[in-house]
C-alpha positions in Angstrom: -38.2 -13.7 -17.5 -36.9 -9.9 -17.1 -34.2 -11.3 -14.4 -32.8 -14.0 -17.0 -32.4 -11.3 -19.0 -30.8 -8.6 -17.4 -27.3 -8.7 -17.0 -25.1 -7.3 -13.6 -23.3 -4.5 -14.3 -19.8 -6.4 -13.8 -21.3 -9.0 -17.0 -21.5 -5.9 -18.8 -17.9 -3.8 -18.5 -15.9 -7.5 -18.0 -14.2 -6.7 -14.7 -15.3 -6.0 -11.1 -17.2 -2.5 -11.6 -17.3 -1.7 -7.8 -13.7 -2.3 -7.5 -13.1 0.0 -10.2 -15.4 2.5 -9.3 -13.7 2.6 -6.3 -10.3 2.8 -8.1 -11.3 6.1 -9.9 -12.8 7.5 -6.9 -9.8 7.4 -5.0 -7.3 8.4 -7.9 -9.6 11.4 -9.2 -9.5 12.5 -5.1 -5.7 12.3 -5.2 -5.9 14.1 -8.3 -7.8 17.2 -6.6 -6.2 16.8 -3.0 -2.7 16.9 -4.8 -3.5 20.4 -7.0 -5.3 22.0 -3.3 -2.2 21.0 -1.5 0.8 21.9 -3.3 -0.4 24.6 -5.2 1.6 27.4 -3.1 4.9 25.1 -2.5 4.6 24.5 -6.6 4.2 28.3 -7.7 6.9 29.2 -5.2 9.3 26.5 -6.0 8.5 25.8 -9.8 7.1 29.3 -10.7 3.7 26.9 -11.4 1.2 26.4 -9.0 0.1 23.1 -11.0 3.3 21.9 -11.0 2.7 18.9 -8.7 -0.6 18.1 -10.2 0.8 17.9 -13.5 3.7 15.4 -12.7 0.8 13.3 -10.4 -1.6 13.2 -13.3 1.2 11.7 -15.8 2.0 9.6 -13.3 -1.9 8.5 -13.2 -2.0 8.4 -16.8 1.3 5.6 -17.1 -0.1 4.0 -13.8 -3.2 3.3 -16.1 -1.5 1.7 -18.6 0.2 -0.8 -16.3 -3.2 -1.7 -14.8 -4.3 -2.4 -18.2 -1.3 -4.3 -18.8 -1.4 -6.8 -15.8 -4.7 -6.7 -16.1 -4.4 -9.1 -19.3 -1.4 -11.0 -17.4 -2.6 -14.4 -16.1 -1.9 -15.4 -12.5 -0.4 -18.2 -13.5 2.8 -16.3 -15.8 2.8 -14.0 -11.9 3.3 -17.9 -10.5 6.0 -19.2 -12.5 8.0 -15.3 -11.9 7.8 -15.2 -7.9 11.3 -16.9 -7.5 12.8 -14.7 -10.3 10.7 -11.1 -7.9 12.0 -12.3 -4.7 15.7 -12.2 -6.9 15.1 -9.0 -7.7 13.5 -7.6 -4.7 17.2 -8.8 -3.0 18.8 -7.0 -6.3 17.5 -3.9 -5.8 17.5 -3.4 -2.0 20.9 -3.8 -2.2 21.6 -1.4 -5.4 20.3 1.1 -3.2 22.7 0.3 -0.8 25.7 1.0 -3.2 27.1 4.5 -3.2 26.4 6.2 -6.4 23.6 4.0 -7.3 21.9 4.7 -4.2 20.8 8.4 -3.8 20.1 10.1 -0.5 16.7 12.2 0.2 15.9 13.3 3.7 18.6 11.6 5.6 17.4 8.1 3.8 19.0 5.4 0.7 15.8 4.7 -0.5 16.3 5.7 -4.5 18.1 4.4 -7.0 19.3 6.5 -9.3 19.3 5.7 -13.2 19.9 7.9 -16.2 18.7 11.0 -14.5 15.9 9.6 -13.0 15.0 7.6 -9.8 12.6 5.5 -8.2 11.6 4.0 -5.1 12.7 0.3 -4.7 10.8 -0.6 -1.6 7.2 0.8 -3.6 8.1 -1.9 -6.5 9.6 -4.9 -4.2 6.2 -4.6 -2.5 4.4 -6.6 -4.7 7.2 -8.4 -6.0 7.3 -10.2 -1.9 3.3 -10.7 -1.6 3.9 -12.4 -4.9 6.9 -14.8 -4.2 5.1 -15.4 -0.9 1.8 -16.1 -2.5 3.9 -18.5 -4.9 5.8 -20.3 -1.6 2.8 -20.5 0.4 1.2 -22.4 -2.7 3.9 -24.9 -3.0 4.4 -25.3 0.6 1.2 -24.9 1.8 1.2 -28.3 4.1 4.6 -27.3 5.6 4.0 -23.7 6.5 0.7 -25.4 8.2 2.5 -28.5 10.0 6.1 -28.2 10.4 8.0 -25.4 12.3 10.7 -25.4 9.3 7.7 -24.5 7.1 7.2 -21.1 9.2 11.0 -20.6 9.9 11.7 -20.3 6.0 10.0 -17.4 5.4 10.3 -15.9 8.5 14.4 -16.0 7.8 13.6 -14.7 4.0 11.4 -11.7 5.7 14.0 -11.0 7.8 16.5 -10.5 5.1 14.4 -8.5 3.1 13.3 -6.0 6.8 17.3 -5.8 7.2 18.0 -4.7 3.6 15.1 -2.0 4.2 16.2 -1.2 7.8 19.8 -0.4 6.3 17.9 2.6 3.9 16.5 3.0 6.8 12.8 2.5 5.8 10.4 1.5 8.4 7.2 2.6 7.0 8.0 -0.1 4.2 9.5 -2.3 6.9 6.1 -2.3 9.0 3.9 -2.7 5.8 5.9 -5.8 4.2 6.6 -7.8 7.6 2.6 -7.4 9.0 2.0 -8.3 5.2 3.4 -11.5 4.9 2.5 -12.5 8.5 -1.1 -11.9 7.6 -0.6 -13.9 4.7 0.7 -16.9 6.6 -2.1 -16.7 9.0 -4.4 -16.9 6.5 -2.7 -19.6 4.9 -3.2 -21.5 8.2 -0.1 -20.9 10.7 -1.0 -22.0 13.8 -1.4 -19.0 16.2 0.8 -19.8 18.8 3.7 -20.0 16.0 3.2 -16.4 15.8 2.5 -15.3 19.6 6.1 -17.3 20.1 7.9 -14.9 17.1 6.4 -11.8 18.0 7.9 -11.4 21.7 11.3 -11.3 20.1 10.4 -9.2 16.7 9.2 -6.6 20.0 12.1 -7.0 21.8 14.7 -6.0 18.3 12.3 -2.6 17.6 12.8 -1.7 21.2 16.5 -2.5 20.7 16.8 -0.8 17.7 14.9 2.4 18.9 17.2 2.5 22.1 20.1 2.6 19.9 19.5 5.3 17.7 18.7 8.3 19.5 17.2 10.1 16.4 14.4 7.4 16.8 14.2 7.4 20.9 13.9 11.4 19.7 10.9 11.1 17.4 9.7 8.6 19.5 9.4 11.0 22.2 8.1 13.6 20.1 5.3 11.3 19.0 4.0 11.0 22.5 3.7 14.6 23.2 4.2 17.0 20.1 3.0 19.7 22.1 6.2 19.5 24.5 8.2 20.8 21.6 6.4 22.2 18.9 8.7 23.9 17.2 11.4 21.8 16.7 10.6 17.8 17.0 6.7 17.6 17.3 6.2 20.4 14.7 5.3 18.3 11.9 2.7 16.7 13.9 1.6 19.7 15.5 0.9 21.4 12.6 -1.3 18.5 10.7 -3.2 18.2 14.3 -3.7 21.9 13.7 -5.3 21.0 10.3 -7.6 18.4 11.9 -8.9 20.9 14.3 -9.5 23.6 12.2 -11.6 21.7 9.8 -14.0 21.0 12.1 -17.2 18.9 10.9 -17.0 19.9 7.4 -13.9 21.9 6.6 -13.1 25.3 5.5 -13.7 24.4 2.1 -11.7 22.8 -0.8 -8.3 25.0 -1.5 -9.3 27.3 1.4 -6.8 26.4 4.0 -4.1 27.0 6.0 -1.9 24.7 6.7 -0.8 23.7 3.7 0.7 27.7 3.3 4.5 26.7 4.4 3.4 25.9 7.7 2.8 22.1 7.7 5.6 20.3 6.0 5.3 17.1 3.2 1.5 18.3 2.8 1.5 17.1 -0.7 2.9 13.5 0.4 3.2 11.9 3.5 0.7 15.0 5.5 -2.3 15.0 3.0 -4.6 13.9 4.9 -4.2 17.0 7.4 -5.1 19.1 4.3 -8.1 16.6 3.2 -9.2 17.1 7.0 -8.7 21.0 6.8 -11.0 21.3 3.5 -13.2 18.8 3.7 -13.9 18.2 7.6 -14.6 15.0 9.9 -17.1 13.8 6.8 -14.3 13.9 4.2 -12.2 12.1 6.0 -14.4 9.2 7.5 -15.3 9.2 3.7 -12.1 8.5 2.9 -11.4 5.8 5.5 -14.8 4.3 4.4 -13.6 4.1 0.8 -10.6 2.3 1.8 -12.3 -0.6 3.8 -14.6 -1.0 0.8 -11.0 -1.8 -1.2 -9.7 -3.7 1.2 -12.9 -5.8 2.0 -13.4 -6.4 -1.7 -9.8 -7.7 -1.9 -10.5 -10.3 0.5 -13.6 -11.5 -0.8 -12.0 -12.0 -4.3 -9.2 -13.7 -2.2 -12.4 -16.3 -0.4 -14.0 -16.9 -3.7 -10.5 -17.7 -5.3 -9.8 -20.3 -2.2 -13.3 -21.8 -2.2 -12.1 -22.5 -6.1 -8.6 -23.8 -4.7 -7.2 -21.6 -7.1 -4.5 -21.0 -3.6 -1.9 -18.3 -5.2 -4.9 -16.1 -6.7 -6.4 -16.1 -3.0 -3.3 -15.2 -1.1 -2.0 -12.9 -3.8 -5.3 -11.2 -3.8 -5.2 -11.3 0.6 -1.7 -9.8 -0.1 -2.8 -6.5 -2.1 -5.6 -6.3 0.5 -3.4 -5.9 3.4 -0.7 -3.8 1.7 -3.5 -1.1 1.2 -5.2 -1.6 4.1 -1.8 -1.4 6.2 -0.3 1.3 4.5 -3.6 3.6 4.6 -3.8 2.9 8.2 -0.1 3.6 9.1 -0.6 6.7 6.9 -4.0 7.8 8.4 -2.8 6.8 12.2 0.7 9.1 11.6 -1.9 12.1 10.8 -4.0 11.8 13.4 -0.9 11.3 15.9 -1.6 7.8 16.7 1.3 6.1 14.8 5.1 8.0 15.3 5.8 9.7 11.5 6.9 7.2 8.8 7.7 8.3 5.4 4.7 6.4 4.1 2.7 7.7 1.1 -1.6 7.6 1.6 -2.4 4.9 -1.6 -3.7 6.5 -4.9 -4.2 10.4 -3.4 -0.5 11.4 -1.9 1.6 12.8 -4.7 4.6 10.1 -5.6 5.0 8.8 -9.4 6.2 5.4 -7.7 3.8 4.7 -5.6 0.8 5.7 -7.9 2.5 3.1 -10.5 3.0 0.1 -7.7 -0.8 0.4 -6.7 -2.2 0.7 -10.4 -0.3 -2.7 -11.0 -2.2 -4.0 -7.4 -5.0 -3.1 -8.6 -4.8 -4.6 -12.1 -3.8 -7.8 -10.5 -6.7 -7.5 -8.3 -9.2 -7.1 -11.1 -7.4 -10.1 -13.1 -7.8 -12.3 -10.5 -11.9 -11.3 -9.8 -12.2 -12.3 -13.5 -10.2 -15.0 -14.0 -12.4 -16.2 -10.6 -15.9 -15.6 -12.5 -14.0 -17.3 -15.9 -13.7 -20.7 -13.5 -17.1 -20.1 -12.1 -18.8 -20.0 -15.3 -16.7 -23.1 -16.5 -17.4 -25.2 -13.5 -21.2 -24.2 -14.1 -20.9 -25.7 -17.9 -19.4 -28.7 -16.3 -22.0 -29.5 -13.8 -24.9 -29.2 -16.4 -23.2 -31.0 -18.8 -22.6 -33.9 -16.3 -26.2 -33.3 -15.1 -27.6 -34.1 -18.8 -25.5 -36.7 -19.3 
């Protein structure tokens, strides 16, 4: 009698409550991280030492109110749109492209500039592609599983979109987008050898392209031994491997470090996690890693239950978000710990960017839609069977 009558905790708030709980956790740690790590750059810079946190937490605040928005979007209107976001993905890859729309930070095209303010276009076109592709891989499920056409297709629109972001250049985005959609296919059932027989060539154009450029062959090499020159091409890395080590077990203590004092650079971005591991130690960050497999592991079992339903474009959208978080953290996480050569790739929900924070609200809004929408056609289907069963 007591277990008819209690309720789980998701019955109660409507939506997944571990998924959000999870959500809050990470945004209310960038939140914190954001204020230790930019404090000094802000008051030196701004004249306000919560300068940074400030922007971050009205970013937070609008990133909330897309989640709640796309939260109450159906899967099915993101279905009927994924031709009309691939369109626009091409649209604005190539805006950026255009001199005087385009607008150049750190050597890279990545912004577009409008009305005195600019975003970000490869933060938003990421989940305009895992949607189109979660839309294609619906309607031409049996092809991308059968025929080598069915594979080619969207390998030739992935390459399109990596040249559009290789011309920024942006290879963070690149890596995340193309691993993406390739996980995507696999789990839509692309035989593996299609992909073993693709990947020997997608090698052999990276190691052309880094040949070619010798500011990558020079990072490259920098990657593989910081130490050699730490003052000039390995600093960056030096410095957040510095960080790591000085935090030890369990840190020097929140807003008591180091690095983040002009010495390690983008410490508020791309380098938070050096700071997270300064102040908060090994446990912090294994914490942190931890919270993101939870994410990325719940994404994927909304994406099973949603294929177990056949609901196909709910499951691969949801495998999509899972993998663009997981992949991104992981790039981000593996450039800190000087495992990955640097990419100009934010840490999801805790590194200070307005257009990130609003890309992964939306992701995680259409995450939580799709969880309920799954337990809407659960409950349905229930109804169904009992009412066929008394009949």
């Amino acid at each position: 009698m007591l277990s008819q009558n209690k309720k789980s905790v998701t019955t109660i708030v409507g939506y997944d409550f571990w998924l959000i709980v999870l959500f809050l956790i990470m945004i209310s740690v960038g939140l914190i991280m954001v204020a230790s790590a930019s404090i000094s750059n802000a008051a030196e810079v701004f004249g306000n030492p919560l300068y940074y946190f400030f922007n971050q937490g009205l970013s937070v605040f609008l990133g909330l109110i897309f989640l709640l928005i796309f939260l109450n979007v159906p899967t099915l209107y993101l279905q009927t749109s994924s031709r009309v976001f691939l369109i626009l993905s091409i649209a604005l890859l190539i805006f950026t492209l255009i001199p005087g729309v385009g607008k150049e930070v750190n050597g890279s095209t990545r912004w577009i500039e409008l009305g005195g303010k600019s975003f970000q276009a490869a933060e938003l076109i990421k989940f305009f592609i895992i949607t189109y592709f979660a839309g294609y891989l619906v309607h031409h499920r049996e092809s991308v599983q059968s025929e080598l056409k069915g594979f080619l297709k969207p390998i030739l629109i992935l390459s399109i979109i990596s040249i559009l972001l290789l011309k920024q250049p942006d290879y963070g985005s690149f890596a995340v987008l193309s691993i993406t959609v390739l996980g995507m296919l696999f789990l839509a059932g692309v035989p593996i050898g299609r992909f073993i027989a693709w990947f020997f060539p997608f090698i052999a154009a990276l190691g052309v392209l880094i040949l070619l450029s010798p500011y990558r062959m020079k990072r490259l090499i920098s990657f593989l031994d910081p130490w050699k020159d730490c003052s000039d091409a390995g600093y960056q890395l030096c410095m957040a491997l510095i960080g790591f080590g000085r935090g030890d077990w369990t840190g020097v203590g929140l807003g008591s470090g180091v690095q983040k004092l002009f010495y390690l650079p983008e410490n508020h971005t791309d380098f938070i996690l050096s700071v997270l591991a300064e102040e908060l130690g090994l446990i912090g960050t294994v914490s942190i890693i931890f919270l993101y497999l939870l994410i990325v592991w719940r994404a994927f079992v909304i994406g099973r239950v949603a294929e177990i339903a056949k609901n196909y474009f709910s499951a691969y959208l949801a495998y999509g978000i899972g993998l663009t978080i997981g992949l991104q953290a992981f790039i981000n996480i593996g450039v800190n710990m000087g495992v990955l050569p640097t990419k100009g790739l934010t840490l999801p929900l805790i590194s200070y960017g307005g257009n990130s924070m609003l890309v992964y609200c939306i992701l995680f809004g259409v995450l939580l839609r799709i969880e309920y929408e799954n337990r809407k056609d659960i409950k349905t289907n229930n109804r169904r069977s009992v009412s066929a069963y008394a009949k």
